[in-house]
C-alpha positions in Angstrom: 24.4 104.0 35.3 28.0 103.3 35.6 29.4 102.0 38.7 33.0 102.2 39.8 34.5 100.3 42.4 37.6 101.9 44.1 39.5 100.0 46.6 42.3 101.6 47.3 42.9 105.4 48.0 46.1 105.2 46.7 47.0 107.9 44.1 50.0 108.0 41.1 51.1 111.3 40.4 52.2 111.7 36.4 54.3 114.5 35.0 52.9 117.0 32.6 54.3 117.0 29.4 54.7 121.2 29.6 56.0 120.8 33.3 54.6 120.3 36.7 52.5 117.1 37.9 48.9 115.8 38.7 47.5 112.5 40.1 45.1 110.0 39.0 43.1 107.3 41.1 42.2 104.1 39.6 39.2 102.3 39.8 37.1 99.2 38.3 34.0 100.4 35.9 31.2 98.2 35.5 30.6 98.7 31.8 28.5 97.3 28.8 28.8 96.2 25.6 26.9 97.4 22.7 23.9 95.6 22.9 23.4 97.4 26.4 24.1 94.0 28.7 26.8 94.5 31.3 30.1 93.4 30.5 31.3 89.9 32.2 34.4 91.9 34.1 35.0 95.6 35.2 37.2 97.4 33.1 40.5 98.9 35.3 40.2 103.0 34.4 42.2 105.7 35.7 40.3 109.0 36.9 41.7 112.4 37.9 42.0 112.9 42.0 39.7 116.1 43.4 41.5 118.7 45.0 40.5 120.5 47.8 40.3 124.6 48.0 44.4 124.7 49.1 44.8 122.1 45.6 46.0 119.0 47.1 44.5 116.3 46.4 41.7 113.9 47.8 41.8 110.7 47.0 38.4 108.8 46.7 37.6 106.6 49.8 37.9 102.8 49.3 34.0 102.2 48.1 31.6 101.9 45.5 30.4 104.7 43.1 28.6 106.2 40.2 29.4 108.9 38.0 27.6 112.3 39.3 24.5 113.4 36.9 26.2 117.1 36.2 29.7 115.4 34.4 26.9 114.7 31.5 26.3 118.1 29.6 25.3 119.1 25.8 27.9 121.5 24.0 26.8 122.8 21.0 24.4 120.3 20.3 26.7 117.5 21.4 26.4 115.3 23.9 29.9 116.0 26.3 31.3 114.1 29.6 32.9 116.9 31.6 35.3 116.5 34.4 34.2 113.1 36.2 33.3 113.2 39.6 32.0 110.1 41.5 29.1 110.1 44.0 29.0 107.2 46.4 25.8 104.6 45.9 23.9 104.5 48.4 
């Protein structure tokens, strides 16, 4: 399991290169290296924001999360990471 630490709900909204805008939260991953032990520091990553059903968007409370089982998927046979969405531990 991944965890990802957010602590602050504060979103940067980027410009698309073929117009218009979008934002991205960031947020600390606890990672590992390849030997499967966890990395000494979380790595900084930057994650798209939700949006609701009017599409603005909804920053992630401050908090600490995993990714949600349904962003892993298989694709013609290969294994694919869909759009992440973060569930909070409990």
């Amino acid at each position: 399991m991944i965890q990802i630490d957010i602590e602050s709900s504060e979103v940067e909204t980027r410009n698309k290169r073929a117009g218009g805008t979008y934002q991205v939260q960031k947020g600390f991953a606890h990672t590992f290296d390849k030997n499967g032990e966890p990395k000494r520091y979380p790595e900084e990553v930057a994650f798209f924001v939700p949006k609701d059903n009017s599409g603005n968007a909804v920053p992630y409370k401050p908090g600490k999360y995993k990714l949600a089982p349904q962003v892993l998927r298989v694709n013609n046979g290969f294994l694919d990471l869909g759009f992440p969405v973060l569930e909070p531990l409990k």
